[in-house]
C-alpha positions in Angstrom: 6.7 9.9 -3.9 4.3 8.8 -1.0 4.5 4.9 -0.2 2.9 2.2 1.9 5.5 1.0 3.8 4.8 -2.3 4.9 6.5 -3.7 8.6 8.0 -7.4 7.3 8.2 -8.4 11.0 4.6 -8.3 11.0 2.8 -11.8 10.3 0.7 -12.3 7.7 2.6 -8.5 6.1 5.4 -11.0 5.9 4.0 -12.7 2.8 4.8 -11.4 -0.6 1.4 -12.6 -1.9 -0.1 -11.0 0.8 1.1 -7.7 0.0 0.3 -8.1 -3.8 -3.0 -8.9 -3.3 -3.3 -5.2 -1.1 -1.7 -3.9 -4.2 -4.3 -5.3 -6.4 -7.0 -4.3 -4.4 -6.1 -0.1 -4.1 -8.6 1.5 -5.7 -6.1 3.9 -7.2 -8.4 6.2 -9.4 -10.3 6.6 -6.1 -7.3 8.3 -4.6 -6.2 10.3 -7.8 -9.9 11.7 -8.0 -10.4 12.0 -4.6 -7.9 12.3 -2.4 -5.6 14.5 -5.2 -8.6 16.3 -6.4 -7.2 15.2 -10.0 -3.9 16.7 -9.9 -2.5 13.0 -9.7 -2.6 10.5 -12.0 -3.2 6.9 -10.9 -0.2 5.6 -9.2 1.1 3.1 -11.2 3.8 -0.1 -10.0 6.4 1.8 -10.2 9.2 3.4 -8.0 10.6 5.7 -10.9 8.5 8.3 -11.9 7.7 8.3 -15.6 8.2 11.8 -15.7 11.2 14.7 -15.5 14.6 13.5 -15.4 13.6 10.0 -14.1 11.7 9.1 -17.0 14.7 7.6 -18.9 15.0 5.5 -16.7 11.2 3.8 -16.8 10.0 1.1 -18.4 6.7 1.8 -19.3 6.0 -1.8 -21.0 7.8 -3.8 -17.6 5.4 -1.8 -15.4 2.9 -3.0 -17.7 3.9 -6.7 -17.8 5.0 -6.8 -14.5 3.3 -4.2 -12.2 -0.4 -4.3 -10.8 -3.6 -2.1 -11.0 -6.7 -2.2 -9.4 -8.4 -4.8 -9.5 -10.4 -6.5 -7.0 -10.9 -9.7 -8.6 -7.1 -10.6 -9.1 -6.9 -9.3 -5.0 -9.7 -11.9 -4.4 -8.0 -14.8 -6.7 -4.7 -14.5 -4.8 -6.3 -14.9 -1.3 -8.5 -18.0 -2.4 -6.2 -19.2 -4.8 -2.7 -18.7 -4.3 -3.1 -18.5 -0.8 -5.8 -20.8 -0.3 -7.5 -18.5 2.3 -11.0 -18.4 4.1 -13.3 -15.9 5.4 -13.8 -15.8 8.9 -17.0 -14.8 10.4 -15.9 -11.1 10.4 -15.4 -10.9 6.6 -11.5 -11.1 6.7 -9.4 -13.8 5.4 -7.3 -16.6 7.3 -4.7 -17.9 6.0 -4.5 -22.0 6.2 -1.3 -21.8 9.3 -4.0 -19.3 11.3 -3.0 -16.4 10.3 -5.5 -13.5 10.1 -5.0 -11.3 7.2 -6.1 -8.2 9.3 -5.8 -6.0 12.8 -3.6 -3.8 10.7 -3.5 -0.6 11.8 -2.4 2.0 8.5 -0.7 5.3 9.9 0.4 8.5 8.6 0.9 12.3 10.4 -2.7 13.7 11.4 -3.2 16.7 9.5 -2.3 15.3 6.1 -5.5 15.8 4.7 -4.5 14.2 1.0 -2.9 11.3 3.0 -5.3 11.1 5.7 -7.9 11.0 2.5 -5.4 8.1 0.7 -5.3 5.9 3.9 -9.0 5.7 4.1 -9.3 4.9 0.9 -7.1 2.3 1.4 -8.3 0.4 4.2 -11.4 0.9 2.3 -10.1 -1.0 -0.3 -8.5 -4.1 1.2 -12.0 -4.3 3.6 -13.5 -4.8 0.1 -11.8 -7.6 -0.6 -10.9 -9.2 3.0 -8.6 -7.5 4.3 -8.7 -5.7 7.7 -6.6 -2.4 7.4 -7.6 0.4 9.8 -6.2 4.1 9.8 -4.5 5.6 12.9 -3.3 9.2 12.4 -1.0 10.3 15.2 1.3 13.6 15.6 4.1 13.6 13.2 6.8 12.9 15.9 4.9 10.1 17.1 3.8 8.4 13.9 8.0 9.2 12.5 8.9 7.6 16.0 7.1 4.2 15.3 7.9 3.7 11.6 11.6 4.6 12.5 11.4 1.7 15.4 9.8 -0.5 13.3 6.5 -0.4 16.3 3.5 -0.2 12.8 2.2 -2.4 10.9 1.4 -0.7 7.6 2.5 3.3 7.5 2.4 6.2 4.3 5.7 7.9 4.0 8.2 8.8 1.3 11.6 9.1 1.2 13.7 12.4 1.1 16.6 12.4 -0.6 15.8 11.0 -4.0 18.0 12.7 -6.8 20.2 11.9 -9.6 23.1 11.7 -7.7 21.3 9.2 -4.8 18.3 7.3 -6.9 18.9 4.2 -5.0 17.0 5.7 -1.4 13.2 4.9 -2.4 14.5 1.6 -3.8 
C-alpha cells in the first residue's frame, strides 16, 4: 500500500489541516487512470484495504463519513477558511504566522514509473489549489537514506511487513 509520508518536523507539514487539505486536493482518479493504467481503483481514506483478509476489518460507512476524496473546493475552503490563509504573489498560500504552505520537495526512488507518475500528479494537484509540492526522484539508497533520517519533506513509500499477525506497521 503506497503512502505519502509526511515529515511532521517540517513547518507548515506540521499542521493537521494542512495536510487534509493536500488530501482533499489529490486528484485520485487521475492517478488510478493514469498513473495505474486502471488496474487501481481510487485510493480511498483508508489504511485497511477493503479487500482480501483485511476487509473485515473495514469500515466502509467511517471511511465515508470520516475519510476525504478529491475535491478541490473543500482543499480551497480549509486554506481560506479554516486556516485563514492568503495567496502570495506566486500562487501559494501563507499562513497568517508566515508560514509558506510550499518549497516542498515530494520524493520517491527514480525508476518507479507508476510512482514517479503518482508524485507528479500530486504536486500537480496541491499547485491547483495553492500548494507548492515539487517532485525529486533520487536513487533508491539515497531517497530510503533521507526518509529513514527524517532529511524530506513529503516522500511515497509503503511499509513491508503488513500481515495478519503484524497489522499495526502501516498504522
Amino acid at each position: 500500500l503506497p503512502l505519502l509520508i509526511f515529515n511532521l518536523n517540517k513547518k507548515g507539514l506540521n499542521n493537521v489541516k494542512v495536510r487534509q487539505a493536500i488530501a482533499y486536493a489529490i486528484n485520485y482518479p487521475n492517478i488510478a487512470t493514469t498513473a495505474m493504467s486502471d488496474y487501481s481503483v481510487p485510493a480511498n481514506a483508508s489504511l485497511i484495504i477493503p479487500t482480501g483478509y483485511e476487509s473485515k476489518f473495514y469500515d466502509a460507512a467511517a471511511v465515508q463519513a470520516e475519510g476525504w476524496t478529491y475535491d478541490k473546493n473543500k482543499a480551497i475552503q480549509i486554506l481560506e477558511g479554516d486556516l485563514k490563509a492568503k495567496k502570495g504573489s506566486d500562487g501559494i498560500y501563507v499562513l497568517p504566522d508566515g508560514t509558506k504552505l510550499g518549497g516542498w520537495k515530494l520524493i520517491t526512488p527514480t525508476g518507479w514509473t507508476d510512482w514517479n507518475t503518482t508524485c507528479e500528479i500530486v504536486a500537480k494537484s496541491a499547485k491547483e489549489v495553492g500548494i507548492g509540492i515539487t517532485t525529486e526522484f533520487p536513487q533508491f539508497p539515497t531517497m530510503f537514506a533521507a526518509l529513514q533520517n527524517g532529511n524530506f519533506d513529503v516522500a511515497m513509500f509503503n511499509y513491508t511487513g503488513v500481515g495478519p499477525a503484524s497489522p499495526w506497521i502501516r498504522f
